[in-house]
N, C-alpha and C positions, 0 to 999 in steps of 0.2 A: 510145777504148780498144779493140785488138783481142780477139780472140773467143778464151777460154780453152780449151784441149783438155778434153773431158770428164772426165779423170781429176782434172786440175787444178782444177776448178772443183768437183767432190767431196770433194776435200781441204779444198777453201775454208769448204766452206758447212759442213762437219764441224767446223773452226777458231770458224766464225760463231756456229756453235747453240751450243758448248764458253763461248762468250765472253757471249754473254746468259743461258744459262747459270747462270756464275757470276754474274751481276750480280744476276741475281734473289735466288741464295743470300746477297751478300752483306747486300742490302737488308734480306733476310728476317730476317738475326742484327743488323744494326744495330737493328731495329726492339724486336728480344726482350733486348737488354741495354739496363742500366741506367748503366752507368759511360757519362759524357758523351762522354769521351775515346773509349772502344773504341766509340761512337755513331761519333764523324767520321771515326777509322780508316777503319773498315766502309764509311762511305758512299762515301769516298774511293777506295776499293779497287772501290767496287760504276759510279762513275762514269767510272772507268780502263776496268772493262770493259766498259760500254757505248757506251764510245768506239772501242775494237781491235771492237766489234763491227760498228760503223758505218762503219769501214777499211773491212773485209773487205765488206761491205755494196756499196761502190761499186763492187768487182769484181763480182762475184756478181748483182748486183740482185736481189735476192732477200733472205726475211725469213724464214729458220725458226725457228721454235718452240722455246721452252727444254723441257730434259727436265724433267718433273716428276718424276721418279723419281728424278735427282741431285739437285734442290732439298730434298725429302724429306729424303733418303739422308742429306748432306752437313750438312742443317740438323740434324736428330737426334743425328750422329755429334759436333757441335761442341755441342750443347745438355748431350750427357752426357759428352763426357770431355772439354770446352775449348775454344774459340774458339783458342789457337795449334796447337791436336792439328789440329784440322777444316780449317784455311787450310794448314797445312803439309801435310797428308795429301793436300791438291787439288794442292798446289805439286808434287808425288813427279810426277802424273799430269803436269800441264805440262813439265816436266822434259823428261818422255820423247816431247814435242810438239817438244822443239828441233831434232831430225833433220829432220821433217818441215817444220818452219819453212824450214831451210837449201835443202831441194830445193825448195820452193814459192818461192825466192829468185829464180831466174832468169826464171820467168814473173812474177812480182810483187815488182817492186824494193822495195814498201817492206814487204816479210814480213821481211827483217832486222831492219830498223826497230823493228818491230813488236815482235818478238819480245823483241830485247835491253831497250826501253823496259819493255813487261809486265814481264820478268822483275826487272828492277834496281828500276824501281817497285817493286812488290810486294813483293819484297826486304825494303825500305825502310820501306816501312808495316808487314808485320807484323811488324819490331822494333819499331813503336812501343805495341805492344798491350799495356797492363799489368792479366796477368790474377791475380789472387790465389792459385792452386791453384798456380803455378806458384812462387812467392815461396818457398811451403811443398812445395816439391818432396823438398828435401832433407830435410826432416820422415816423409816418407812414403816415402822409400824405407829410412829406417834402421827406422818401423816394418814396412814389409814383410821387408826383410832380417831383422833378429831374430827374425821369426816362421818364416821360411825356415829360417833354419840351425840357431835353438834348436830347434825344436817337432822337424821333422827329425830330429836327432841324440838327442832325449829317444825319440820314437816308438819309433825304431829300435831302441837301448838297452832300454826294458823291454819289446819284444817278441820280444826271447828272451830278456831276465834275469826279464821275467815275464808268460810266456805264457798270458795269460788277459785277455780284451777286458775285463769288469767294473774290475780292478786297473789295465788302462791307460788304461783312459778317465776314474776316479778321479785316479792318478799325473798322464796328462795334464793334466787341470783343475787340479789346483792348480797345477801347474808356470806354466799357462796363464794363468793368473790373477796368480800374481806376476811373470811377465813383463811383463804385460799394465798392471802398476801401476809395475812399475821403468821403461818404457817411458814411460807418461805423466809419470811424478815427470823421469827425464832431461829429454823435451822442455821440459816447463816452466822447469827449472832453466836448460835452456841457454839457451832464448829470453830468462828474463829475467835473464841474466848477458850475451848479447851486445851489448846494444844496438844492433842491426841493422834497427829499427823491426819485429823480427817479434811479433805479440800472443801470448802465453804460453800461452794459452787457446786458440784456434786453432791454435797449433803443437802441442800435445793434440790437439785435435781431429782435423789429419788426420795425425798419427801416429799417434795412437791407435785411429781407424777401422780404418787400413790393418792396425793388428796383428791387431784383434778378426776381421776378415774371414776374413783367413788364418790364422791361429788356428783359428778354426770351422772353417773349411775341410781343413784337415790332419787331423782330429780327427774328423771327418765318419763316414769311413770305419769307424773303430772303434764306432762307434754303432750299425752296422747290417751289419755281417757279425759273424758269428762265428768264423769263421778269423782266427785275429792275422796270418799271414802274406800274406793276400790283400789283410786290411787295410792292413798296410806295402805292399806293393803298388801300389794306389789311392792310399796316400796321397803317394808317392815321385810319382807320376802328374798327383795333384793341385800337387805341389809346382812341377811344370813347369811343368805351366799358370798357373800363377802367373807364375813367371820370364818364360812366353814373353808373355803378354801386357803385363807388366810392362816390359819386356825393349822392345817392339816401341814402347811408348808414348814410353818416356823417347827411345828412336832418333829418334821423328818429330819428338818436338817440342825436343831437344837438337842433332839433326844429326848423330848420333855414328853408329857401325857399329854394328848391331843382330847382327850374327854377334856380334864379341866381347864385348858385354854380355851378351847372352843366355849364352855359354858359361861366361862368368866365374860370374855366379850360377846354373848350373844345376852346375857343378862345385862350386863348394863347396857346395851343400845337397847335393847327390849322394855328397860327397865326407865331411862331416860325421856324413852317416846314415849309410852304409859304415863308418867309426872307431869311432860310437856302437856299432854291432850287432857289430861286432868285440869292444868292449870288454864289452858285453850277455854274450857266451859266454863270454870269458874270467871276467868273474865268477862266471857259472853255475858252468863247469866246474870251478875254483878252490877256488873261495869253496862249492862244496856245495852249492848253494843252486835247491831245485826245487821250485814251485810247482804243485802239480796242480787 
């Protein structure tokens, strides 16, 4: 085997360390779940890369060190928002390794190889991951949404039909509360009218979580300023970040454009509290109506 230029063989050995790597990572999540299935996924997936790591290996002669700080990072990141979030979020990073693949093609015939086999593997297996958070996707994003655009459009609306934090953080709570119960009574009706094997109880659960969250969250703001207009503010603010992290989740683990998700729900919660506070003054100013 001739003698790689040094650039080339720094690209290698950065491919190598990337690939043990992830093997560690994925060892680490086989090890922490319990579902058998997403056990042999994992392993599977963790034996693929210690094989592309052992490729790269015979060029290179050489054996760098996994990062501990991706092992970490990556293990955390899949422990709290998912095992498809966490393999798919690493997958973004590979992705953007296939450039690098193609030029490392002409010094090492089999970096095509390599790359196309990782990529289609893996593909492959993480369809086969069946996580439960995700079954109830759909659960959680109608309770995130209702909280979005209802709490939003309320906020907005009696902060200026009734400027005064005491009266909106009242008005809010209740409104909050029987959302918060028409929410849960929907999901359970729907789960057990579809028969889609979803459990009724669970479909509560994380639709119901997702609303109380953000619910608190919107609602936050009026608790602790005394300006109503600062508060709508903050909470127009909070609303985002909602959307954006929301927004950025369903992209990773969907496939879908995180631009146009994200803008479709930041516009209409944006779009709903702008109408509400529209209609806030026209009542005020109308209807006579002035709370001091």
């Amino acid at each position: 085997m001739s003698e790689l230029p040094s650039e080339v063989k720094s690209k290698i050995l950065a491919m190598q360390r990337g690939e043990i790597t992830e093997h560690f990572i994925y060892e680490r999540l086989a090890k922490s779940v319990k579902n058998p299935h997403n056990q042999d996924v994992l392993r599977r997936v963790a034996r693929d890369e210690l094989r592309h790591h052992d490729l790269w290996q015979q060029y290179t002669g050489e054996k760098p060190g996994p990062s501990r700080l991706k092992i970490w990072l990556y293990y955390l990141i899949s422990r709290v928002f998912g095992l498809t979030f966490g393999i798919k979020l690493m997958e973004e990073g590979e992705e953007k390794a296939q450039a690098a693949y193609a030029g490392l093609a002409k010094h090492v015939p089999a970096a095509s190889d390599i790359a196309r086999d990782e990529h289609k593997h893996e593909q492959q297996l993480v369809r086969l991951i069946d996580e439960e958070r995700l079954r109830y996707a759909a659960d959680v994003v109608r309770g995130l949404n209702v909280a979005i655009v209802e709490l939003t459009g309320v906020l907005a609306g009696l902060t200026l039909a009734l400027p005064d934090p005491g009266l909106i953080v009242l008005a809010g709570l209740i409104t909050g509360v029987a959302m918060v119960l028409s929410v849960a009574s929907t999901e359970y009706l729907g789960a057990k009218s579809s028969g889609g094997g979803h459990s009724p109880l669970k479909a509560v659960l994380y639709g119901g979580v997702a609303n109380i969250i953000t619910f608190v969250f919107l609602l936050f703001p009026y608790l602790i300023f005394d300006n109503v207009y600062l508060s709508l503010g903050v909470m127009v603010f909070n609303a985002i970040i909602v959307v954006f992290i929301f927004s950025f989740y369903i992209s990773v683990v969907r496939e879908i454009s995180f631009r146009r998700r994200f803008s479709e729900m930041a516009l209409a919660s944006i779009g709903v509290a702008a109408l509400a506070f529209l209609i806030g003054y026209l009542a005020r100013t109308f209807l006579h109506i002035h709370v001091e």
